[in-house]
C-alpha positions in Angstrom: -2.0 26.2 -15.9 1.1 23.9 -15.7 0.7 20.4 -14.7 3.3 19.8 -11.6 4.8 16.9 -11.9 4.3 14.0 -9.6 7.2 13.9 -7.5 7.5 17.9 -7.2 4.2 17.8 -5.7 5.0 14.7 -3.6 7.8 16.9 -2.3 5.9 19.9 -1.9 2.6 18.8 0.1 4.8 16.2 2.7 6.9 15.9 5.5 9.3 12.9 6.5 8.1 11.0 9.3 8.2 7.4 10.2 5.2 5.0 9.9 3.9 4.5 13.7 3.6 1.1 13.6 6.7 0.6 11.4 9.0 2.8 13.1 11.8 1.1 10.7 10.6 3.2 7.3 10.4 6.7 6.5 7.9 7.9 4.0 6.6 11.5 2.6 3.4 11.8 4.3 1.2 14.8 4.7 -0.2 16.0 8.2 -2.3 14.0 10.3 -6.0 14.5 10.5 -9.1 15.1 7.7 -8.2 18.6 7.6 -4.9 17.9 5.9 -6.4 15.5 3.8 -8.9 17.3 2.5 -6.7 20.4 1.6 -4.0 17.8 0.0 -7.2 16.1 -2.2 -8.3 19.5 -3.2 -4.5 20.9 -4.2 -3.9 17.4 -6.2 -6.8 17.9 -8.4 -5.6 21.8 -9.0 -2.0 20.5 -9.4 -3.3 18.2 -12.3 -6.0 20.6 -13.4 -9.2 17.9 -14.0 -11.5 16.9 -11.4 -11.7 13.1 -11.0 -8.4 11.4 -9.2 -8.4 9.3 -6.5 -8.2 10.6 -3.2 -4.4 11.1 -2.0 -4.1 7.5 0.2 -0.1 7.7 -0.7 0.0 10.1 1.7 -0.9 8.8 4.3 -0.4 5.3 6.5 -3.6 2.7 6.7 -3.8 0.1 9.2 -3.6 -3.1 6.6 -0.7 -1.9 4.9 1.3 -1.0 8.3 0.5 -4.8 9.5 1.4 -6.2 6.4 4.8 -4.5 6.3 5.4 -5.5 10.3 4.6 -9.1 9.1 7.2 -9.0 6.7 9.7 -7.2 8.6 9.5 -9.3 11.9 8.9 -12.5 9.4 11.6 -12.1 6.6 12.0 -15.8 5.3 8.1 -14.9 3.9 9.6 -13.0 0.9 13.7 -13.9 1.0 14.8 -14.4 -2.1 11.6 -14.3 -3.9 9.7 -11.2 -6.3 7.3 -9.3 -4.2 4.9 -7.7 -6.2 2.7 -5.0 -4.4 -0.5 -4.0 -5.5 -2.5 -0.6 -4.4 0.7 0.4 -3.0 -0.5 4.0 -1.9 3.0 5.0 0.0 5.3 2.2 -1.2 5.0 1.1 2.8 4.5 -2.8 2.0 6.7 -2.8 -0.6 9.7 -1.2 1.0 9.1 -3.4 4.0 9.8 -6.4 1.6 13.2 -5.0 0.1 14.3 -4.2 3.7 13.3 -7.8 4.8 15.6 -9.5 1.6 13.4 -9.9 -1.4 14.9 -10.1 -4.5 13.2 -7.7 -6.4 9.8 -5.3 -5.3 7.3 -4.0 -7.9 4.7 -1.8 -6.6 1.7 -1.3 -8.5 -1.1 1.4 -8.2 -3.8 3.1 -10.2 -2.6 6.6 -8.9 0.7 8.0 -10.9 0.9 10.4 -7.7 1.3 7.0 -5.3 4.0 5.5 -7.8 5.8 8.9 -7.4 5.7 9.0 -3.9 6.5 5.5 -3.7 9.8 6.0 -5.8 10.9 8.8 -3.7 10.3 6.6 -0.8 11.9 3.5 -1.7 15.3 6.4 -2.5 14.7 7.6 1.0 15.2 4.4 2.6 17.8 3.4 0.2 15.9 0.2 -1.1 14.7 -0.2 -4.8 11.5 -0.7 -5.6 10.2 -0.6 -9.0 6.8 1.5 -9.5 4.5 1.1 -12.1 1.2 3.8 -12.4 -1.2 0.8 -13.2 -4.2 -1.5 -11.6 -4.1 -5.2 -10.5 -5.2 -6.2 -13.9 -1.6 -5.7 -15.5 0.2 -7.6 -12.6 1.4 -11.1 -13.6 3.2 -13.6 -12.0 4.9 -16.8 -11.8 5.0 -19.6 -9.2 6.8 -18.6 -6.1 6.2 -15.0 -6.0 4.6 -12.7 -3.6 1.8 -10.6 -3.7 0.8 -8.3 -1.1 -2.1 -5.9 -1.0 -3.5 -3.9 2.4 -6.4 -1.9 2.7 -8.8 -2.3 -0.5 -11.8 -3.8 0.9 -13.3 -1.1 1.6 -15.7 -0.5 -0.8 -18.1 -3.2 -2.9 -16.9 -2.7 -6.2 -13.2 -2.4 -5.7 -13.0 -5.7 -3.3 -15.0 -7.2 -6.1 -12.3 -6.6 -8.2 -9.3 -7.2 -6.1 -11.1 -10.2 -5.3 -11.0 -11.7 -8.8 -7.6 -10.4 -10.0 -5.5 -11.5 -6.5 -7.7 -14.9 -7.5 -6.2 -15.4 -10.4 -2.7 -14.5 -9.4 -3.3 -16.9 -6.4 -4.2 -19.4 -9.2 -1.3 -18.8 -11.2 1.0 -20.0 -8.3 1.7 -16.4 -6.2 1.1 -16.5 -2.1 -1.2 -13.4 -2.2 -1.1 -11.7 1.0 -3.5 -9.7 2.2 -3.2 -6.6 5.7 -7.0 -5.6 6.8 -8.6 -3.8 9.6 -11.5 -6.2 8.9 -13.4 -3.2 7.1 -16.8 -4.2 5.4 -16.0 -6.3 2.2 -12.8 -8.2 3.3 -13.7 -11.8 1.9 -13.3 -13.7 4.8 -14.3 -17.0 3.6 -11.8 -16.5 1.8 -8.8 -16.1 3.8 -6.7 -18.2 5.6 -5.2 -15.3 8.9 -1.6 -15.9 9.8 -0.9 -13.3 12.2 -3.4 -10.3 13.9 -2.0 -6.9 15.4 -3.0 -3.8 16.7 -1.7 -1.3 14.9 -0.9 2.5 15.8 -2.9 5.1 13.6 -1.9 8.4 13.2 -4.9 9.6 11.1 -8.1 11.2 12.5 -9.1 9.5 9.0 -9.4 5.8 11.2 -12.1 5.8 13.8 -9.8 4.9 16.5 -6.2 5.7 17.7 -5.4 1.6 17.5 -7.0 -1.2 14.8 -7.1 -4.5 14.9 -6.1 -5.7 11.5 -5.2 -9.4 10.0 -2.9 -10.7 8.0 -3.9 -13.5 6.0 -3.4 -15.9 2.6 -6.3 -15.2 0.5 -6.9 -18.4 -1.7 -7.3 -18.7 -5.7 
């Protein structure tokens, strides 16, 4: 069987529409609800013929990552000027949200070579660059004064656990490390400083409600 490539099967599984609660970006998303997600999950794995990848979250929009990106957007002196480097970045949401709102250069990050495809395609769609890289937290480094943003990965034990000791040590090395949540069950509160709150629009039947109250906050080294 032939291996699609990323971006054809990006193209082939989604439909433009605009984030709900970021009505300013368009992305390649796939139908609303857990029946289209479960039919996208099962043609990824066929598409790249083994059965362990992670489920499809570039294709849809999660309520940390759209309240990150309206932070940034109604909030642009936060990354003016300065590297913005998104981690996890599923869609490329966050991270085209920082190019729109004047950073001077956007790297998006993510374990998923399907969400760096999308989120190239998505970056061209709203004419911004954004450079993706198919790779974890672990290879992001940074200097003093940059940005990093991350929504949405604090939903599970082991992942916070990492994302809690790699965003750490980039906090450490001199990046403000900003975090979108819907409060979900391992966001490290005690370690977080919140800087704005929102209720955000969900499209997804994924969410357990139509509207989610999500932070964004400064998550200390």
């Amino acid at each position: 069987m032939r291996r699609t490539a990323p971006a054809e099967f990006v193209l082939a599984h989604t439909r433009v529409r605009h984030a709900p609660f970021v009505p300013e970006v368009r992305l390649h998303l796939a139908d609303d609800g857990p029946d289209g997600s479960i039919e996208l999950w099962e043609s990824t794995q066929l598409a790249v013929n083994r059965g362990e990848i992670p489920p499809p979250f570039w294709a849809f929009v999660w309520a940390g990552g759209q309240a990150l990106a309206r932070h940034l957007l109604d909030h642009p002196e936060t990354v003016t000027g300065r590297r913005v480097i998104d981690v996890a970045t599923g869609s490329g949401l966050v991270a085209i949200a920082a190019a729109q709102a004047g950073a001077a250069e956007v790297l998006a990050y993510d374990i998923d070579e399907f969400a760096a495809a999308a989120t190239r395609l998505n970056a061209r769609l709203n004419a911004v660059t954004v450079i993706a890289v198919a790779a974890g937290v672990q290879s992001v480094e940074v200097d003093a004064g940059d940005v990093v943003t991350v929504g949405d990965v604090f939903y599970d034990e082991r992942i916070a656990a990492l994302m809690v000791g790699e965003l750490g040590r980039l906090a450490r090395a001199g990046a403000m490390v900003l975090v979108g949540d819907p409060h979900r069950a391992y966001l490290p509160t005690e370690r977080l400083r919140p800087v704005a709150s929102y209720e955000v629009d969900v499209e997804t039947d994924l969410e357990d409600a139509p509207v989610k109250p999500a932070v964004v906050a400064v998550l200390s080294g």
